[in-house]
N, C-alpha and C positions, 0 to 999 in steps of 0.2 A: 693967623697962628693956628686956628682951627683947622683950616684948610692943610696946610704944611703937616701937622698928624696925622690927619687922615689919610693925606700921602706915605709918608713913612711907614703908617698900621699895615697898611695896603700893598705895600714895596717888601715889608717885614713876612706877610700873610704869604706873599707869594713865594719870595727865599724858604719859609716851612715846607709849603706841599714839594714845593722843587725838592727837597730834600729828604721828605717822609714816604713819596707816593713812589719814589723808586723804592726804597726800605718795603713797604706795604706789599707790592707787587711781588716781589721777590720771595714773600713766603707763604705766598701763595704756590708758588714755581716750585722751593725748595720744598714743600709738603710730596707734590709730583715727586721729586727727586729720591727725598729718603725715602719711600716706598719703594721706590723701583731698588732703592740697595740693598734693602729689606728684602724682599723679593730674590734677589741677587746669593743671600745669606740663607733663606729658608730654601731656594732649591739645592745647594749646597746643601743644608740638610738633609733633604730630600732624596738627593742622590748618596749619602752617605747611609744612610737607612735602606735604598734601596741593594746595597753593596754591606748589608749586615755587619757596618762599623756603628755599633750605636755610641758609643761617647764622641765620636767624633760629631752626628748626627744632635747630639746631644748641647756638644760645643758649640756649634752654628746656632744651634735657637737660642742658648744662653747668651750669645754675643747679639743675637740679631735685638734681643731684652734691651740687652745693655745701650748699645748705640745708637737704636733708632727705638727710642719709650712714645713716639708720637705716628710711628708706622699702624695702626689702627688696625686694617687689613691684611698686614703683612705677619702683624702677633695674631690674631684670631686663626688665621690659617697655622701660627704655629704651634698655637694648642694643639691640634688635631693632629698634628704630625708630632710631637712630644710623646704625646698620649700612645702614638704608633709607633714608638721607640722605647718606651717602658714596655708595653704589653706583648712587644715582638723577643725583644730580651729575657723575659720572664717567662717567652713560651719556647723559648733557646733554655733556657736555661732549666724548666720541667725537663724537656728532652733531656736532658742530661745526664738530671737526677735520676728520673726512672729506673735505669739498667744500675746504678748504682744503689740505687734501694733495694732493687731486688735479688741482687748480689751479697747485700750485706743481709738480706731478711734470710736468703736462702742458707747464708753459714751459720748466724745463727739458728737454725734450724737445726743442722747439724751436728752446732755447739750441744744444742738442747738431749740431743740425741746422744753423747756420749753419757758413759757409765760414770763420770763425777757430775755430769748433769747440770744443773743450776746453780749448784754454788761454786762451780768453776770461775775465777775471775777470769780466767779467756773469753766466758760466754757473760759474763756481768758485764764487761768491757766493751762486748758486742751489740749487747742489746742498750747500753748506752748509745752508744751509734748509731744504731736504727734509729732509738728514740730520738735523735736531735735530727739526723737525715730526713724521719717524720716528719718534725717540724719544720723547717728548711721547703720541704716539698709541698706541704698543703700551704704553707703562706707564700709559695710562689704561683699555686692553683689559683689560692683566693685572687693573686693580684693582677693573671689572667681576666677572668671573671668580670672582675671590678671595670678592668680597662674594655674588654669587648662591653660592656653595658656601656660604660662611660662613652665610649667610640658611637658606636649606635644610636644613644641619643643628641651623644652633638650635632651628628650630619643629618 
């Protein structure tokens, strides 16, 4: 009777591995696998970024998040290229401002210079403008900045 179990344990043990050590081996394989699709998604990014479509560059690394959370190597590189997608954006996006800043600084200027002067609301209205175009331009300076340090010390 003893014997007969022993049999069976041993018949039963081997049906397991037959059955686990494919399963086992396999994600091992599939770890290889979603990287490389990973990979697949980040240079897609990559190339989107380089062709200054940043949401779309933007869309690749948010999906490459989403589908592949175990790609290790494939998100770490896609920090780095995120980070060169917000700070390239926001240095497109100074450009922008600039000549419009100083377009709207130089009519107010202007405004200042007429004979009802400063308490024109044409020039109250302008210099409202400025002031928020101000804002708008130094916190896309700052986010320059942030992102070249950030960039710098990742790599």
């Amino acid at each position: 009777m003893n014997k007969v179990l022993h049999i069976g344990i041993c018949a039963l043990s081997c049906a397991l591995i037959a059955t686990v050590l494919p399963v086992l081996a396999s994600c091992g394989g599939g770890q290889q696998g979603t990287e490389e699709k990973a990979a697949q998604l980040l240079n897609e990014a990559r190339a989107a970024l380089a062709s200054q479509q940043y949401g779309q560059a933007r869309s690749s690394i948010l999906r490459l998040r989403r589908q592949y959370p175990t790609a290790l190597e494939a998100r770490r590189a896609a920090i780095l290229t995120l980070d060169s997608v917000e700070m390239l954006e926001a240095r497109d996006s100074v450009a922008i401002y600039e000549p419009v800043l100083a377009e709207a600084r130089e009519r107010l200027s202007t405004l200042a210079d007429n004979p009802r002067g400063t308490a024109d609301s044409t020039y109250i209205a302008q210099r409202i403008l400025v002031y928020q175009l101000e804002e708008r331009y130094d916190a896309l300076c700052t986010k320059v900045k942030f992102f070249e340090r950030k960039l710098k010390e990742d790599r």
